[in-house]
N, C-alpha and C positions, 0 to 999 in steps of 0.2 A: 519877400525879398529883403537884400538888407540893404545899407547905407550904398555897399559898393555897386550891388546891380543896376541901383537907384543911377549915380551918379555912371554909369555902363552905360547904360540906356541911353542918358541923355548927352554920350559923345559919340556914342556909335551913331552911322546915321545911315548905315548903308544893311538893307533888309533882302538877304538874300539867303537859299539854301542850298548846301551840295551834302545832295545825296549819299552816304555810308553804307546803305542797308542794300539789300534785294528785294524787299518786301515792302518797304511804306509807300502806302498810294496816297494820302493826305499827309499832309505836316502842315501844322499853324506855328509860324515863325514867334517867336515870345518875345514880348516888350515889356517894359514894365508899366504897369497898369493900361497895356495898349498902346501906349503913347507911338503917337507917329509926328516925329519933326517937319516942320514946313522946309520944304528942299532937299529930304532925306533923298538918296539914290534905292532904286529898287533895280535888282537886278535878277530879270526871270530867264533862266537856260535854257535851252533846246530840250524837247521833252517836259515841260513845266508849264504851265498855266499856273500865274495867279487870281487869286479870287479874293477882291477887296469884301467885306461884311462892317456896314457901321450901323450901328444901334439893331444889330439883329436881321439886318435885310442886307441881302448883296444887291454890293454898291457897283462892282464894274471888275470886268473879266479882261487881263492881260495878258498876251501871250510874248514867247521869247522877245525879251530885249533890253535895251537899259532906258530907266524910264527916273525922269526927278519930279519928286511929289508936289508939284506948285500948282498951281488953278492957270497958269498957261500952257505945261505939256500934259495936265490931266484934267480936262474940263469937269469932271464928274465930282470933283471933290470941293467948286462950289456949291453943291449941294450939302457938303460937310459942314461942322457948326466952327463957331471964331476961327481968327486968324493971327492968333498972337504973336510976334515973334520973339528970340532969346532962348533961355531954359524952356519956359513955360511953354508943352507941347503944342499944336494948334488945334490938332484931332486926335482924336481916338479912335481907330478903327482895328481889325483884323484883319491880317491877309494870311490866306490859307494857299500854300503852295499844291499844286495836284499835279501826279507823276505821270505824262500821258508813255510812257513809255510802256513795249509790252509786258505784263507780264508770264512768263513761262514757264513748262514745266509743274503747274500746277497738279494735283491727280485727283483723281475719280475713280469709284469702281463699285461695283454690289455690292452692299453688305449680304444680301441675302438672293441665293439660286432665283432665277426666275424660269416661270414655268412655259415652255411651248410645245407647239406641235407640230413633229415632223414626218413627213411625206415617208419617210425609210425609218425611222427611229420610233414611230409613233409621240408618245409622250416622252419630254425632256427637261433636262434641269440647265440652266447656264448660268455662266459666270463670266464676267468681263468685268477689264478696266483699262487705262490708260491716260491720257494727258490733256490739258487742254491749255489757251492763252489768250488772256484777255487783256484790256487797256481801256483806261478811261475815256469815254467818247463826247458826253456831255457833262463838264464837271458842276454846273451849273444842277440838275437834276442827281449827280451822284452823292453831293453835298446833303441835299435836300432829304432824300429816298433814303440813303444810306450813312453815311458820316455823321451829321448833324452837326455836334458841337467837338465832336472828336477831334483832340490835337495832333495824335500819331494814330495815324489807322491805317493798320496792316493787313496783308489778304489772309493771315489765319481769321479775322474778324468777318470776313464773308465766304472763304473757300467752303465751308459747312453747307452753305445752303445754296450756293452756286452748283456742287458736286450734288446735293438733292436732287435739284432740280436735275441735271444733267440725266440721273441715273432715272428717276421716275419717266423723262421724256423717252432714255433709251429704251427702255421696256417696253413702253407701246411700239416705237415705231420699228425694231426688230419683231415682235410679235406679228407685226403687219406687212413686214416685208416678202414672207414666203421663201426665203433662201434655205434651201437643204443645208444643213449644220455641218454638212461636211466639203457645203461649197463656202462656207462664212470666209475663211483664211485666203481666199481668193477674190474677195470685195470687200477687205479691210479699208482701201484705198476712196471707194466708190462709198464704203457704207458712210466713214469718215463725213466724206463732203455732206450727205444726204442730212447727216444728222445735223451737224454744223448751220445749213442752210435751216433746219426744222427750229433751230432750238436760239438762234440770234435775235429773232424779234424778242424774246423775252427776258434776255440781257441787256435790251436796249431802253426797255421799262427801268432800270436800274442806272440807267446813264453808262453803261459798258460796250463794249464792242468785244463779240465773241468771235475772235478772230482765227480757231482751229482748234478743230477736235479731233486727236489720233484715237484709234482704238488698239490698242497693244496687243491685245490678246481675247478670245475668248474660250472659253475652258468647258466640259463638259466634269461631271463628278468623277471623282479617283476612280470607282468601282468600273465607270462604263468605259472608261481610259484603258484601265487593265483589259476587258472585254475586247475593244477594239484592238488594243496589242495581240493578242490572242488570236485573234479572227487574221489580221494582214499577216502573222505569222505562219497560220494554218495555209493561207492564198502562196505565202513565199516559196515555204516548203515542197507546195502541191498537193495536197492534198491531206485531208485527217489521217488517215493512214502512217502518210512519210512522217508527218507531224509526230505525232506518238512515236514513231522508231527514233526519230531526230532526239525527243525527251529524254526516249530510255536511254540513247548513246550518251546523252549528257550526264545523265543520272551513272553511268557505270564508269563513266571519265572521272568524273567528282571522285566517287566511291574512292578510284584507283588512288587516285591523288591525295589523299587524306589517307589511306590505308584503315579505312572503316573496321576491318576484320570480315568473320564471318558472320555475323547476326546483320550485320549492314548489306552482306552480298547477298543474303536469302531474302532481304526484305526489299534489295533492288531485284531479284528473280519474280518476287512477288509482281514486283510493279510493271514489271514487261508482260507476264503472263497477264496480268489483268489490262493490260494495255493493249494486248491483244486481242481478247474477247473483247473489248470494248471495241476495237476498231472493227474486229468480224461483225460484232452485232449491227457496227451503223451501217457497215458497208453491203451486208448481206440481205438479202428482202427479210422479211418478217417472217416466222411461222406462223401459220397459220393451222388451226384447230382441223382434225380431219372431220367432216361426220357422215356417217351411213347413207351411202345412197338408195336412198330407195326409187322402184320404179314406179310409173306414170300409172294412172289409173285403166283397168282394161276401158275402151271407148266402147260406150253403149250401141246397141246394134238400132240402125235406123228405125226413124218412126216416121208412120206412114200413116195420111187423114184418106178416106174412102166417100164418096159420093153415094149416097143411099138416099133415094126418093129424093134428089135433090137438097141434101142436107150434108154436111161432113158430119163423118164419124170418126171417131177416131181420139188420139192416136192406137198404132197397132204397128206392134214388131211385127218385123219377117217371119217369124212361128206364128204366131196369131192369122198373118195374112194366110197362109199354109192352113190353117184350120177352117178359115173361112172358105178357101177356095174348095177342100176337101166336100165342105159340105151347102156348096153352090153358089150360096151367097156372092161369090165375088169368081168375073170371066170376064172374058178377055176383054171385053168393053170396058169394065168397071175404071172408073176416072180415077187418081189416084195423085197423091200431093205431098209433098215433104217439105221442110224448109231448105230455102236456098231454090228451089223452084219458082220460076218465074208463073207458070200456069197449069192446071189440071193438065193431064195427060193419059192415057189409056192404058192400059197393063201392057198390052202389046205393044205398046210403045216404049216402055222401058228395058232396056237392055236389062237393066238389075234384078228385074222381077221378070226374064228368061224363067226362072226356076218354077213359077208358079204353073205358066203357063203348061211344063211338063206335067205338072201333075194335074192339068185339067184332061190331058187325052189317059186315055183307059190303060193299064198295063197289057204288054204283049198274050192272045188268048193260048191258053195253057196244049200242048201237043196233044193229041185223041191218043187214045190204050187202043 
């Protein structure tokens, strides 16, 4: 400084700030070499805390009002060093004005997709962003934490790692919430509060008060946008069918209207006829491959176990039995079993083996000559 600020200093006596900016949250009022006059006026406005600093340590926190720097309306400043009066200051100290007003409008948003999973969509990408507004809560610790020795500190000097923060916390607790991605725009409101409430305790580490979090928007990627256009438009319509006709009438409106010619009318003929098949093929079942029927295998002719000396024998088809009966082995006693039988059974006893028993009686005796 030069001769004039020098002697500036030592006529002004009145230490006050009005705010020009939207943005500074600290300002340290300038003296020259510090100097503070014994009886200076301080005057702290609505919205303002100051914060006395001498030799490095804060000395005593002011809130609005007009305040004269004597050791009777400021006790704290008999802890300060001499008391000389005239030119020659008495103290030295710093006062740092702090802006408790809110700030707003601030923004946030992904730099990069994040990744979830949803109940209808499967795997997805999102994007969000939107607003937030904070205020100094404790200037005492935001000094500390944050400002330090900073003269003008403004919120591009913290919005960076505020908006980090914001976005790393939003990531988990959308990940966590379980809301279908197509009900999100229906709890902008609800989700707002939830994070808000999530993410204040650790703005309050920082001596801040997080006092609202909007969420403006959250977006899914261009590709799956057009996708979903696509799809509500196919539901508007009524169906893929009407859809595709709905296309091709647009496609031969355009055509008309430009006056295409004819290589444009064949290549819009093109696009109906394949619009068509296309829609035959979704709409129509599938074909399917024919292939030869062939029939079922002849079914084997029963098989039959025989009681011989108390022993099964067997198995033996219906011929076989017929050969046995022919030649004795097997009458009308003979015990007789197949599967699906619960227990032996006699010949006589089966209706099925009727036949055998025929050809146990003798053929009719031939007429006499």
């Amino acid at each position: 400084m030069g001769i004039m600020d020098w002697l500036f200093g030592e006529f002004v006596d009145v230490i006050e700030w009005t705010d020009d900016t939207s943005d500074t949250m600290v300002y340290r009022f300038e003296r020259y070499g510090n100097e503070i006059k014994y009886g200076a006026k301080l005057i702290v406005r609505e919205s303002q805390i100051a914060v006395f600093v001498n030799e490095g340590e804060i000395a005593d926190i002011l809130d609005p009002g007009l305040y004269e720097l004597e050791t009777k309306n400021l006790p704290v400043l008999t802890k300060l060093q001499h008391w000389d009066h005239g030119f020659k200051s008495p103290f030295k100290a710093e006062v740092y004005f702090c802006n408790t007003k809110r700030f707003v409008d601030l923004k946030w948003g992904t730099k990069n997709p994040i990744m979830l999973r949803d109940a209808e969509f499967d795997a997805v990408r999102l994007r969000a962003f939107g607003t937030y507004a904070v205020r100094i809560k404790e200037p005492t610790r935001f000094i500390r934490e944050i400002t330090g020795t900073d003269g003008n500190f403004t919120t591009d000097e913290i919005s960076n790692q505020l908006r980090n923060l914001i976005v790393s916390r939003f990531s988990s607790i959308i990940g966590s919430a379980n809301i279908p991605i197509l009900d999100l725009a229906a709890n902008y409101d609800e989700l707002s509060t939830f994070i808000t409430e999530r993410i204040a305790p650790e703005f309050d580490a920082y001596g801040l008060e997080l006092t609202k979090i909007l969420v403006e928007n959250i977006s899914l990627p261009q590709e799956v946008e057009h996708a979903l256009d696509k799809r509500t438009s196919i539901g508007i319509v009524g169906g893929l069918d009407k859809y595709i006709k709905y296309q091709s009438g647009q496609a031969l409106e355009k055509g008309a209207q430009h006056g295409s010619g004819l290589a444009d009318g064949l290549g819009i003929g093109a696009g109906v006829a394949l619009g068509k098949q296309l829609s035959d093929s979704m709409t129509k079942p599938a074909h399917t491959e024919t292939k030869t029927i062939q029939p079922p295998p002849v079914p084997e002719s029963g098989q039959y176990y025989i009681a011989v000396d108390g022993k099964s024998d067997g198995p033996y088809s219906i011929d076989e039995l017929f050969a046995k009966t022919r030649s004795g082995l097997i009458n009308n006693e003979t015990l007789v079993w197949q599967p699906g039988m619960k227990t032996w059974q006699a010949v006589s006893e089966r209706e099925d083996l009727q036949s055998l028993l025929q050809a146990l009686k003798p053929p009719p005796v031939p007429p006499q000559q």
